[in-house]
Structure formats: C-alpha cells, structure tokens
C-alpha positions as semicolon CSV with decimal commas, in nm:
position;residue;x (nm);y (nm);z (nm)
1;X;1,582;14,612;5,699
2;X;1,485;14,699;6,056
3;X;1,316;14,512;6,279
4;X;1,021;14,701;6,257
5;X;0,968;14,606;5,908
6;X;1,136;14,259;5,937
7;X;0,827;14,122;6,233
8;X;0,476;14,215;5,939
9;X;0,733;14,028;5,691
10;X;0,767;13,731;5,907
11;X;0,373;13,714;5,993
12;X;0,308;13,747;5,594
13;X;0,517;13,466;5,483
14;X;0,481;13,215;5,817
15;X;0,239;12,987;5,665
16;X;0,430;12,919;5,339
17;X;0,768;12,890;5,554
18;X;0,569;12,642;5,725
19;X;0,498;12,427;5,441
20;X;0,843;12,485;5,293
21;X;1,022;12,377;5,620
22;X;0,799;12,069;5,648
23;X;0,852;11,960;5,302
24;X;1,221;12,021;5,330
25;X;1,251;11,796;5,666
26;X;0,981;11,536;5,435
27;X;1,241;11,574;5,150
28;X;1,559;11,489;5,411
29;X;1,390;11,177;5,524
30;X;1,229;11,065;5,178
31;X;1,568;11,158;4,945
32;X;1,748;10,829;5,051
33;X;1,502;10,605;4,950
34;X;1,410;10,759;4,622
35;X;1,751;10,900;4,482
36;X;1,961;10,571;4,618
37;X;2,086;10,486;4,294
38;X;2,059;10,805;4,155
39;X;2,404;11,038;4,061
40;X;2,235;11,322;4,294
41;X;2,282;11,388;4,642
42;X;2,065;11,602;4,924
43;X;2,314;11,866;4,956
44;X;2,255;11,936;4,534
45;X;1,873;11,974;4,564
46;X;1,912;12,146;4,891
47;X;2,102;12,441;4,678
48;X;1,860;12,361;4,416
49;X;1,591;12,469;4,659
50;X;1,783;12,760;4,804
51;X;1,846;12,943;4,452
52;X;1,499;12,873;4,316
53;X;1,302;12,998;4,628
54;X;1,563;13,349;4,681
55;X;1,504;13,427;4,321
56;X;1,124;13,503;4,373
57;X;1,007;13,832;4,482
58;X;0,897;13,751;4,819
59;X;1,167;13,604;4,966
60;X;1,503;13,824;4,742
61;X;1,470;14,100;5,004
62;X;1,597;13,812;5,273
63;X;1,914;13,671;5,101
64;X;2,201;13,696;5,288
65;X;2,592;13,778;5,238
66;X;2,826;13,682;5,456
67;X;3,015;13,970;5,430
68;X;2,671;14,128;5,598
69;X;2,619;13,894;5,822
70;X;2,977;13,720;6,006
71;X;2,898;13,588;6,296
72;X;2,577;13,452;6,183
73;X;2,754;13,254;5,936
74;X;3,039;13,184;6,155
75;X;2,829;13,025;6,488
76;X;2,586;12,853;6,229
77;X;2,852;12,657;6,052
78;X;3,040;12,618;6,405
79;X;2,708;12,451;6,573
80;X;2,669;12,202;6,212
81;X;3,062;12,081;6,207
82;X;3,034;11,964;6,613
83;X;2,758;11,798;6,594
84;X;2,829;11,623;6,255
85;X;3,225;11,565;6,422
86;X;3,015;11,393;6,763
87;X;2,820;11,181;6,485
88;X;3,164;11,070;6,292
89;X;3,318;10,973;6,604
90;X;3,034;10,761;6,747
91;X;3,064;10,575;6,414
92;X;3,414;10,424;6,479
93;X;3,487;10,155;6,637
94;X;3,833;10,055;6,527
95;X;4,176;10,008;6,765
96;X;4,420;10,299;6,790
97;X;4,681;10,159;6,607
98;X;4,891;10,225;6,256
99;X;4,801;9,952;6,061
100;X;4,423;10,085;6,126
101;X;4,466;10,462;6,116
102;X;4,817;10,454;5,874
103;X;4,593;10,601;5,559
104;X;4,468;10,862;5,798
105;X;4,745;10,957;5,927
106;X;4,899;11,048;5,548
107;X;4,605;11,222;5,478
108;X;4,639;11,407;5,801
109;X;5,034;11,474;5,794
110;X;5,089;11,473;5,394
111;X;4,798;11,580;5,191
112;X;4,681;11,828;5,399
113;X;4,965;12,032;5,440
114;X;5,032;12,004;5,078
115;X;4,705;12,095;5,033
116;X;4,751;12,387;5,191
117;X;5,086;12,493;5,102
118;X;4,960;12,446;4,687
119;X;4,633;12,642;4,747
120;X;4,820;12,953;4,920
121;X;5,079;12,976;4,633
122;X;4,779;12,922;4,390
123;X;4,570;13,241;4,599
124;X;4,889;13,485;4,605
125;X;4,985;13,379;4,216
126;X;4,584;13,399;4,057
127;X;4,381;13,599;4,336
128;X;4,682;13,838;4,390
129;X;4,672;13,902;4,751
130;X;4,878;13,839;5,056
131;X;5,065;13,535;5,139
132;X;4,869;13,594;5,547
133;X;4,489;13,616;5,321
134;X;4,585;13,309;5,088
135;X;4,693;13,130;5,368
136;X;4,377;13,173;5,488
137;X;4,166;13,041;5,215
138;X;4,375;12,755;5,196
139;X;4,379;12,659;5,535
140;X;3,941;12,712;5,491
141;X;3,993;12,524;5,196
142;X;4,204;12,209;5,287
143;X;4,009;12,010;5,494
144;X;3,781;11,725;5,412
145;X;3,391;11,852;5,521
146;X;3,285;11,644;5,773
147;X;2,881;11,741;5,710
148;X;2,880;11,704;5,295
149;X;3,116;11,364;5,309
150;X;2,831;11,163;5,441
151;X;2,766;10,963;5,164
152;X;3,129;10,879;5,120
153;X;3,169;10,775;5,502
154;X;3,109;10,502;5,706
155;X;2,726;10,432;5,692
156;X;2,657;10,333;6,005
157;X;2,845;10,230;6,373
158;X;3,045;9,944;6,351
159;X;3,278;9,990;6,149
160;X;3,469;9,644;6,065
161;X;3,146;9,570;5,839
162;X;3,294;9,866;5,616
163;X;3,591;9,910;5,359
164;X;3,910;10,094;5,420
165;X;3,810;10,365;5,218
166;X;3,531;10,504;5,386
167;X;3,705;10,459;5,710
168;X;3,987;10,673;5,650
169;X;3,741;10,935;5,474
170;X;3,554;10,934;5,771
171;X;3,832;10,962;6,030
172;X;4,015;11,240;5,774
173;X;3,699;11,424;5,854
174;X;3,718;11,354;6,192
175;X;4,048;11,499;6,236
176;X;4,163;11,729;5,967
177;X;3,885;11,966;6,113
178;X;4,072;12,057;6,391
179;X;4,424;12,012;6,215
180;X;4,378;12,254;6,012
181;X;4,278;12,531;6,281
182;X;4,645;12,585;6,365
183;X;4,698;12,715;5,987
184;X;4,365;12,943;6,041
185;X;4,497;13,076;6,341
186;X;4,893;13,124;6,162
187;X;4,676;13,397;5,885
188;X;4,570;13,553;6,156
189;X;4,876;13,611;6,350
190;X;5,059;13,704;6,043
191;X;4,795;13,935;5,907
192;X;4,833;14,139;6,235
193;X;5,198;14,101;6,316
194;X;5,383;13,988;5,990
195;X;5,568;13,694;5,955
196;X;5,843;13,754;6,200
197;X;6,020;13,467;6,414
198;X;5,907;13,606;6,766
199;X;5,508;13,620;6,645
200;X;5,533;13,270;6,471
201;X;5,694;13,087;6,782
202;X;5,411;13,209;6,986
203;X;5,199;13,090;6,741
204;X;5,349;12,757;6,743
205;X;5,352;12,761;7,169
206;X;4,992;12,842;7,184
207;X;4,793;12,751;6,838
208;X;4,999;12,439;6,789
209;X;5,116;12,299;7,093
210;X;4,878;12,400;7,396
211;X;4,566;12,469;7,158
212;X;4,543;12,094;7,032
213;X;4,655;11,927;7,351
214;X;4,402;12,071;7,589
215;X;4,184;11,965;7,320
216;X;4,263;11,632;7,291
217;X;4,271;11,592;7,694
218;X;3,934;11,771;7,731
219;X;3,814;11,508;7,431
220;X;3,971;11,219;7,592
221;X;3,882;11,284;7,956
222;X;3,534;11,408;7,900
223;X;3,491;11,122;7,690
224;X;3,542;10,901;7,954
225;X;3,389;11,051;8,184
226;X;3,053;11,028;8,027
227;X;3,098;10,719;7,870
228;X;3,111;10,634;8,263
229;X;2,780;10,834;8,331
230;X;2,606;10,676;8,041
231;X;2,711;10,298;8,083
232;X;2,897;10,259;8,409
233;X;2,716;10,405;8,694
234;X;2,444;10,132;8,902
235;X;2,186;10,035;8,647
236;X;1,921;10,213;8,762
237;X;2,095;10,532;8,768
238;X;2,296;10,503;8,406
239;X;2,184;10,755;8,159
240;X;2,126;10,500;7,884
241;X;1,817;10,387;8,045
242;X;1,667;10,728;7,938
243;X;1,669;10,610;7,580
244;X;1,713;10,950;7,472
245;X;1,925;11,013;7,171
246;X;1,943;11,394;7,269
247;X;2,246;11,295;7,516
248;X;2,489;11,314;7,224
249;X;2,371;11,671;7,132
250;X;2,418;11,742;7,479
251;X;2,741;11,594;7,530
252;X;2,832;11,744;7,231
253;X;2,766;12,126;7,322
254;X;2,967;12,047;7,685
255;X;3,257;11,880;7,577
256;X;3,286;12,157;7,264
257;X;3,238;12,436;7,538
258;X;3,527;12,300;7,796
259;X;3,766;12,221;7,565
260;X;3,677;12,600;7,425
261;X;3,630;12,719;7,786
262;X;3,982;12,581;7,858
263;X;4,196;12,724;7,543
264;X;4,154;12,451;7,333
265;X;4,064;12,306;6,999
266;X;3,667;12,186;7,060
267;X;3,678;12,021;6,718
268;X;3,940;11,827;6,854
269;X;3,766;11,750;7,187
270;X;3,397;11,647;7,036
271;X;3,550;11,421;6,775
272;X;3,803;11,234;7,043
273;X;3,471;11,217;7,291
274;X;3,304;11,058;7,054
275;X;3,547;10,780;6,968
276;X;3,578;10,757;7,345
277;X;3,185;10,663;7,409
278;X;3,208;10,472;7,130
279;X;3,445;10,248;7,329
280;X;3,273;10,260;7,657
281;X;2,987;10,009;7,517
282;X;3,049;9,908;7,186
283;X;2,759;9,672;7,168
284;X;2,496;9,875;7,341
285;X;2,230;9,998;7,128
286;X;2,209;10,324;7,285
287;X;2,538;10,436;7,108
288;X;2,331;10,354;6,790
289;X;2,049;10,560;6,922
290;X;2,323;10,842;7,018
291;X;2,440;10,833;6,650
292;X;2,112;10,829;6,481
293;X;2,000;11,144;6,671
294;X;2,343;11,338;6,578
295;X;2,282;11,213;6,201
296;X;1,928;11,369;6,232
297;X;2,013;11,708;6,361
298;X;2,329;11,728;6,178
299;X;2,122;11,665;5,831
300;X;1,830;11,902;5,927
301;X;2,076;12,194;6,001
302;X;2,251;12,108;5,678
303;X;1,950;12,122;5,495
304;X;1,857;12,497;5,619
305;X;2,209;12,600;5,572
306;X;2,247;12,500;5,227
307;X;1,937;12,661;5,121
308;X;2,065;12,980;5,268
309;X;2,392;12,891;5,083
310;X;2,184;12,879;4,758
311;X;2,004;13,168;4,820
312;X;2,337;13,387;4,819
313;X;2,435;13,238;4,512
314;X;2,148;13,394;4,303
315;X;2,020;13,705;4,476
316;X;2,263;13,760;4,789
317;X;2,591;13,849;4,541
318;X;2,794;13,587;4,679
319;X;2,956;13,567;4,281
320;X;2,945;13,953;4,201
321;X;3,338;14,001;4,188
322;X;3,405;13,696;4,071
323;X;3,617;13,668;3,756
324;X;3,843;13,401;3,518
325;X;4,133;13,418;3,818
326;X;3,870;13,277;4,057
327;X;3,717;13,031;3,862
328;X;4,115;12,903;3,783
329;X;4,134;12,877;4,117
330;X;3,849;12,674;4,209
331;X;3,919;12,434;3,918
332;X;4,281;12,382;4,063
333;X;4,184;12,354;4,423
334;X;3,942;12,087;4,282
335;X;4,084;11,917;4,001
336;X;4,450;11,889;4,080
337;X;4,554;12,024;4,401
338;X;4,351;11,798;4,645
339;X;4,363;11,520;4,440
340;X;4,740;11,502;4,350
341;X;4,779;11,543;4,743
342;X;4,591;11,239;4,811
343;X;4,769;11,051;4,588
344;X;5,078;11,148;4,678
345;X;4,997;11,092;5,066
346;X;4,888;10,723;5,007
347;X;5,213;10,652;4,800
348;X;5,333;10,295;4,949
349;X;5,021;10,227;5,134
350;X;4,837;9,888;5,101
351;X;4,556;10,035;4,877
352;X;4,453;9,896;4,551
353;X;4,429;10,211;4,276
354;X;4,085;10,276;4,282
355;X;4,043;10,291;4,617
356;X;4,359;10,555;4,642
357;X;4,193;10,727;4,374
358;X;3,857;10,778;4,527
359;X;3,976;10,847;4,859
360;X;4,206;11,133;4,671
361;X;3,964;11,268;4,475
362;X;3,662;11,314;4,720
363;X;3,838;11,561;4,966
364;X;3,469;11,714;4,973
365;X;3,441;12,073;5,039
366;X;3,171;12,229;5,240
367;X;3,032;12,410;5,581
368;X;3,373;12,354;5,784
369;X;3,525;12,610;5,547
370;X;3,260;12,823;5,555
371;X;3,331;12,849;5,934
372;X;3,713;12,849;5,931
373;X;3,684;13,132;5,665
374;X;3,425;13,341;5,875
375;X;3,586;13,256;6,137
376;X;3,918;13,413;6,025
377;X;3,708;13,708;5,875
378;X;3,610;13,750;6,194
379;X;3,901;13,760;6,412
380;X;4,187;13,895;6,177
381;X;4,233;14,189;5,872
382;X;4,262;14,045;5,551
383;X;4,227;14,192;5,212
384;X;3,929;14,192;4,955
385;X;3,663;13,919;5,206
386;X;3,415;13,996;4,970
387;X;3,592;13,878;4,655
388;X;3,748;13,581;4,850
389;X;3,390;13,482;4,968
390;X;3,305;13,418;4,589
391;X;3,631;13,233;4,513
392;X;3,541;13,041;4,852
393;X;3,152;13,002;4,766
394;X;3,287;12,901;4,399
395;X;3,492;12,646;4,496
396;X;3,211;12,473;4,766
397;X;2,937;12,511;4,504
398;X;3,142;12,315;4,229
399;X;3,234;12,050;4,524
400;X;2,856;11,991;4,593
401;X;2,766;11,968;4,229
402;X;3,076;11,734;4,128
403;X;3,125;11,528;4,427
404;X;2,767;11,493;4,475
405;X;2,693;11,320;4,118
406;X;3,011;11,132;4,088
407;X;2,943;10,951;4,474
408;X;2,685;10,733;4,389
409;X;2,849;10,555;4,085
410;X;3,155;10,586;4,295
411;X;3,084;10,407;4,611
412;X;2,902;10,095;4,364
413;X;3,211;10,054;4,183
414;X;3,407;9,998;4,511
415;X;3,132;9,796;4,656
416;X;3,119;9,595;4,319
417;X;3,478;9,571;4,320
418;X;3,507;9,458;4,695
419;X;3,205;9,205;4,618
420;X;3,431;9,060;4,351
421;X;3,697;9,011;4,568
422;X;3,557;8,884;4,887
C-alpha cells in the first residue's frame, strides 16, 4: 500500500484508533485489579484484542508479517526488552554473591545452553533445515522473556520481601537476554562462513569475549556514574529532586546506545545499570518512582505489540506454512525441553520441589525472541524465515496462552505454601 493511499486510511479510521488506544491503555491499568485472581493474564487478552480487531474488514488490509516488515519488528521488540531489562534491574536489591545468585547462575550456565543445544537438534531433526538456521531459533528461543514474565517476577523493588523463586526468574530474565546473543551471533557467522575453526574463534574473540565485557563495563560504569548524578551530586543540583520517573527511560536509551556505540552487548549494559542505581540509594523513593515509570512504558509498548502480534496470527499469515513438524516442535520446546533443563540446572540446589518445578516450567517465551530472531533475519542468510516465523510465532502464542493461565494458580500455591511455612 503506498503512502498515498495509506494517509485518507489513517484520517478514516483516527477516531476509532483513538478510542481503541484509550481503552487499551484503560484496560492495562484496570486488568490487575479485576483479573487478580483470575487464570488470565494481559498479554492473553492483548492477543485476544489483536486477532479480533485484524479480522474485520477495516483494519485486515493493515496486518503485518514480519517477513514484510524486519526491521520494524526487529527495533520495536529491541526498544520493549531495554526498557523492561532497566525495569528488572531497578527491582533488585540483593548482594552479589553465590548463595544469592547460585539458582541464577544454573539457569544461566546449565539450562540455557541445554536449552539451546536440545532445541537446535529438535529444528534440524523436525523442521529439516540447517544446523546454522536451527541454531538460530534456538538461541531466539532459549531465553526467559523479560517483558511476558512479569507476573512471575519480583513485584516490586526490594526484593528481600520476596521468595527465591521469583528472584531468580527475575534475574534469569535479567541476564539470559544478553547470554544468549553470543549463540545469535554464532548462526550468523556460520550461516555465512560455515562452521570452520578460524570463523568460530573469531566468533568466540569478538561475540563472546569482547562483546559481553564492554557490555558489562559500559553497564557497570555508566551505572555508577548516574547513580552519582542522580543521588550524589550537592542536593540542590541531584537529579532526583526532579521527581521525574522519565530519567530511567532516559538512562536507559544512553547506557543501551554506549554499550552499542562501543561494540558491546546493550542488553548486558541496561540490565547491570540498573542493578547499579539500584545500589546507589536503596532507600530513596525515587528509585521506586524510576521503576514505576519503566513498568508503565514497558506494559504500554507490550500492549501495542501484542495486538500487532495477534493481528498476524489471523489475517497477516504468520501460520500459513505451518504444519504437524512445527507444532511437534513447539510442544517440545514447551513441554519438555525447557522444563527438563530447569530441572536439571537446579539439581542439588536448596529448593524445595515445587519451587524447582515452577521456576523450570515458566521459562516464558515472548518479545526478546521475536527480536533475536529478526534480528538474525536481519543480519545473516538462513533458510525458509517465513516458515520458521510460524514455528517461532507458534511456539510464543502457546507460551502466552499456557503460561498465562497456569501463573495465577501458580504463584498462590507458592505464596500459600511459603505462608505455611513461615
């Protein structure tokens, strides 16, 4: 459609996209209230909304594909993941230390790669392509979404008020985000020079090694840095006397762009900066203020998003080549794969069952591997994208309706159960 005929389409439909965006944000700030104790999350009626409203004549002609549209769908899930990664960090306020971070650190360092390494033989095996293209999906596929785990996260800064579970689902969000980019960025290199020893040493030199420590210096020192500006400078010139929330959105684009700017992993970087403001004043109420405004943004953009999401479901052909070998494969990655990983990962850890079995089985997938999919799309040659979108699309759409009913019964069992104890 060009943009000739695109501008009369907007000015016809403005008015109802007005009311449908203002009952949407209504909906985003009403939904927590009403559905508390309901098996039904936002991100389900957000879908819900999306394939209802792109079935109707008047708005079919505007679905979307990603295949059509890349880099729209890559910098849209890029922007939602940093922000919601600046909002997970300014949640935590534990010590860097094992017996805090040990569970994290298996789910980092065990299940993920297993994760990974079980959904690439699953892709070549069922999906019959490449090792470089399953590889790919997997490595889209194996970390925990940082935007759709919200309601299986911490709820709130200060985190010693919460359980271990939602700690290390938070912080496994945190990380694995930028974790798994070394594994997006091996598909790439072996999609375009195959997998010989020269191209994956330079892989591990510059997409391992110098990729995720610039990020993790940018995160650290530019964490510091404004924690300084915010809380440390003379009182009349710190920027927490603004009261403005917007700083952590702002923060979060400029510590995301340096570490980028610099070669590194800005996944990394926002996450680390937030933990590091966190620190600078844990007690201050503008960190809370930070938070809420991150929490805000991150849910409105999620909202829009997963309407578009639901909109290529029904009309944009998001499932047109999908067949019995993709559905297999989405029930796997789902139903075994993650959650065998988890369990595996928390073998000998001081967890109680259910609480190794929730944190296993919610390895929610969402938006981050819509981005680290476009993303490799985007900046490699793989085979059959438009097929692989499906099996991707299938796999997120049956993590949104799953994880999204079983959470709330979920979460009150382990509150019951910690209420029992304590």
């Amino acid at each position: 459609m060009t943009s000739a005929a695109i501008a009369p389409a907007i000015v016809q439909l403005y008015i109802p996209l007005l009311l449908g965006v203002g009952l949407l944000i209504l909906l985003v700030a009403w939904f927590p209230l009403l559905f508390r104790n309901a098996p039904l999350s936002l991100p389900i009626i957000c879908v819900g909304v999306g394939a209802a409203l792109f079935s109707t004549a008047t708005f079919a002609p505007y679905a979307l594909h990603p295949v059509e549209t890349p880099v729209l769908v890559e910098k849209a899930a890029e922007l939602i993941v940093i922000v919601s990664l600046m909002g997970a960090g300014l949640k935590i306020d534990r010590a860097f230390n094992w017996r805090n971070w040990g569970m994290c650190a298996r789910m980092l360092w065990v299940a993920m790669p297993l994760t990974i390494v079980a959904l690439t033989m699953l892709g070549h095996a069922l999906l019959g392509v490449g090792i470089a293209t399953a590889l790919l999906l997997a490595a889209a596929l194996a970390p925990t979404d940082p935007v759709l785990a919200a309601d299986v996260q911490i709820r709130e800064p200060g985190s010693d008020r919460d359980d271990e579970t939602r700690f290390t689902l938070t912080s496994e969000a945190g990380l694995n985000d930028a974790l798994a980019f070394p594994f997006v960025h091996l598909a790439i290199a072996a999609a375009a020079a195959g997998w010989t020893a020269a191209n994956i040493g330079a892989w591990a030199i510059d997409a391992v090694l110098i990729r995720l420590s610039v990020g993790l210096a940018v995160g650290l020192a530019g964490g510091w840095l404004l924690g300084h500006i915010v809380y440390r400078l003379p009182a009349d010139t710190q920027l927490s006397r603004t009261g403005d929330g917007f700083v952590a959105l702002g923060a979060t684009l400029a510590i995301y762009a340096l570490a980028e700017i610099a070669h590194g992993y800005g996944f990394l970087a926002v996450f680390v900066a937030g933990l590091m403001l966190r620190r600078a004043a844990r007690e201050n109420d503008f960190n809370d203020r930070m938070h809420d405004f991150a929490d805000e943004t991150e849910r409105l953009l999620m909202m829009v998003l997963l309407v578009i999401f639901g909109g290529m479901l029904t009309t944009g052909g998001l499932f047109a080549l999908i067949g019995w070998a993709d559905v297999a494969f989405a029930l796997a990655a789902i139903f075994i794969v993650r959650p065998l990983a988890g369990w595996i990962a928390l073998a000998g850890m001081p967890v109680v069952p259910v609480e190794r079995a929730i944190i296993a089985f919610f390895g929610i997938r969402g938006l981050g591997s819509v981005y680290y999919f476009a993303y490799g799309i985007n900046h490699g040659q793989f085979e059959a994208p438009f097929r692989l979108w499906g099996a991707l699309g299938l796999v997120i759409l049956i993590s949104i309706l799953l994880h999204g009913a079983t959470v709330t019964p979920a979460m009150r069992l382990l509150d019951a159960k910690r209420a029992r104890s304590a």
